[in-house]
N, C-alpha and C positions, 0 to 999 in steps of 0.2 A: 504493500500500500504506500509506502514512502521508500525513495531512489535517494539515493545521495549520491552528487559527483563532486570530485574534488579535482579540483585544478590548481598553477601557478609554481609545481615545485619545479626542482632544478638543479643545478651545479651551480656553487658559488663560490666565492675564496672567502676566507676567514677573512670579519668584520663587515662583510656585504649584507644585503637584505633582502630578501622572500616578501610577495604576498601570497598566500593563499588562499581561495576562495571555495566553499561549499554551498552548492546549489541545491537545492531540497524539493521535490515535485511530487505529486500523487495526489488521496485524494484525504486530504483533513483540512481542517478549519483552522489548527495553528501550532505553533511547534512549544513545547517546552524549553526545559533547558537543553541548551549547545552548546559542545563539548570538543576540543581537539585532543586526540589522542597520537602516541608514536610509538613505534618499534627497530629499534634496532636489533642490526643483525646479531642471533643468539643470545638476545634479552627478549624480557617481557614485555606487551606490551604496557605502556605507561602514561599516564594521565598529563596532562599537558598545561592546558586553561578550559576552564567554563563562563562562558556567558547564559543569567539567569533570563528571563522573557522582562524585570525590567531593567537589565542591565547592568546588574550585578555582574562584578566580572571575578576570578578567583587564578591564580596561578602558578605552578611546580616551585619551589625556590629556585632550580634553577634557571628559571626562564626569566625571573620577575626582573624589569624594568627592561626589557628586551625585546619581549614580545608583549602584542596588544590584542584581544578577539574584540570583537564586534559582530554585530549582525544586523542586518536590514530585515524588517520583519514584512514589511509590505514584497519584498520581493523574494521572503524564505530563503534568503543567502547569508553565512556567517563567512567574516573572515580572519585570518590569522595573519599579524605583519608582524612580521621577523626579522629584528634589527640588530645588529653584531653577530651575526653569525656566527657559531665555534666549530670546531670539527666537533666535538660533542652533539652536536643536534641532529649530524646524520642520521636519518631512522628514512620508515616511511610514516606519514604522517595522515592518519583516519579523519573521518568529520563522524560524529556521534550525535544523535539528536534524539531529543525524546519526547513525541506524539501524543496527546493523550486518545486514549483508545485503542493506539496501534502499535506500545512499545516502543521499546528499542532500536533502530535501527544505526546501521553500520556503511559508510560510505567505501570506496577499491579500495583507497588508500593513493597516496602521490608520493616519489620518493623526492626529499631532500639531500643534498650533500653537500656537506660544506669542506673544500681544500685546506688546509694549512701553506 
């Protein structure tokens, strides 16, 4: 009932910047709380930031003053900007949203990498 795509990842050098974008389509009335998650390779996956419906934002320690979510609710898009970069942040990075009615769902996933 709810699709999520994510877009915007890529190859970066250490201290450069990501946006990434999650686009949310199907058939509800409106989205809970949004969520980015990541996984790197031979780790779990791990929580990231959450943006609440009104903008409550929450974030890993290690991400905090670096990255920013956001979401546009009129067009069911969240997004993640990611500013200094580390090689630590390469993972791939999920969009997570939560529907009420319809759960959980789980966006492919985009991979990040960041160079040294």
């Amino acid at each position: 009932q709810v699709q999520l795509v994510e877009s915007g990842g890529g190859l970066v050098q250490a201290g450069g910047s990501l946006r990434l974008s999650c686009a949310a389509s199907g058939r509800f009335y409106r989205i809970d709380v949004m969520a980015w998650y990541r996984q790197a390779p031979g780790k779990q996956r791990e929580w990231v930031a959450t943006i609440s419906p009104d903008g409550s934002t929450y974030y890993v320690d290690s991400v905090k003053g670096r990255f920013s979510i956001s979401r546009d609710n009129a067009k069911n898009t969240m997004y993640l900007q990611m500013n200094s970069l580390e090689p630590e942040d390469t993972a791939v990075y999920y969009c997570n949203v939560l529907v009420p009615g319809r759960g959980e769902s789980w966006g492919q996933g985009t991979q990040v990498t960041v160079s040294s």
